[in-house]
Wavefront OBJ file of the C-alpha trace (Angstrom):
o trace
v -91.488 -112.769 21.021
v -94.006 -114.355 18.305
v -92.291 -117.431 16.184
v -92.531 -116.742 12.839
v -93.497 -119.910 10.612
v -92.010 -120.931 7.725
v -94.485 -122.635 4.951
v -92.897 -126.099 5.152
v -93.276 -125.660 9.245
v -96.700 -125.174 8.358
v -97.256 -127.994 6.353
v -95.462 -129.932 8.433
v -97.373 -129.365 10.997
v -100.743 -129.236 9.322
v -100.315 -132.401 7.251
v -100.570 -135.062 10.442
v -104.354 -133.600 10.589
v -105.328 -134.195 7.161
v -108.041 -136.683 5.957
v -106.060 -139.255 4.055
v -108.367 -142.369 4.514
v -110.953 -142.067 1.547
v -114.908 -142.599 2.299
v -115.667 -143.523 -1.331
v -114.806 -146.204 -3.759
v -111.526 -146.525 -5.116
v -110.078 -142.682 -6.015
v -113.323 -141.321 -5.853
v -112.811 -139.536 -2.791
v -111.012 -136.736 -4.541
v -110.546 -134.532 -1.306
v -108.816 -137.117 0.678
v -106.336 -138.288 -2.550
v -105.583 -134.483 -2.614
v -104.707 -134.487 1.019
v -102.780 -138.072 0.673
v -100.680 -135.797 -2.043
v -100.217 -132.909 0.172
v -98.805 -135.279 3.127
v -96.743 -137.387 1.550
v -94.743 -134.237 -0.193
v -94.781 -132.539 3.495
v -93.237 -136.009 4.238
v -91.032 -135.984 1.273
v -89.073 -132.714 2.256
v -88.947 -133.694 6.120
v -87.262 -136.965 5.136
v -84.738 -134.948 2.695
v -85.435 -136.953 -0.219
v -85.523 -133.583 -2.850
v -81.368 -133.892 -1.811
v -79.863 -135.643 -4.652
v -77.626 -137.473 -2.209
v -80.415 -138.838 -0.457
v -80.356 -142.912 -0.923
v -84.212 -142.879 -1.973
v -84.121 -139.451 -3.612
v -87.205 -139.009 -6.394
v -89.564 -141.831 -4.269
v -92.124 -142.348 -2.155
v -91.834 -145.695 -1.086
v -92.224 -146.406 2.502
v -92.500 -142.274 3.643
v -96.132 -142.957 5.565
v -94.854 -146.328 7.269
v -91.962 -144.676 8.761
v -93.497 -141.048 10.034
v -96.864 -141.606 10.556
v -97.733 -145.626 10.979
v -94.032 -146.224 12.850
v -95.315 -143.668 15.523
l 1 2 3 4 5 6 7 8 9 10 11 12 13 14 15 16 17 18 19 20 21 22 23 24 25 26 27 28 29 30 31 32 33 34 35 36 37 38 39 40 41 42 43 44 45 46 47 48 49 50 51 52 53 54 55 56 57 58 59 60 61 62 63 64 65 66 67 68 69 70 71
């Protein structure tokens, strides 16, 4: 039997492999700012925080400390 993928598996899985760390000056690296976007929404939905209920619903703060520098 073949697992069928949803997209946010996908990006879930595809964001931990992404170039985030840029090579140029400030925001001039425009391909890894676009990936830094890309990951921290992937991380965004994992952590639940599009629920209104969630206690840091509509931020960002603290999303690549806890999933991808905590481990």
């Amino acid at each position: 039997m073949t697992r069928k993928f949803n997209l946010t598996d996908l990006e879930e899985s595809v964001a931990f492999f992404l170039e985030v760390h840029p090579h140029k000056p400030g925001a001039q690296d425009t391909f890894a700012m676009e990936n830094r976007v890309f990951l921290l929404d992937a991380l965004y939905g994992m952590d639940g925080r599009d629920k209104p209920d969630h206690p840091f619903h509509h931020t960002y703060s603290g999303l690549y400390q806890k999933y991808v520098k905590g481990a």
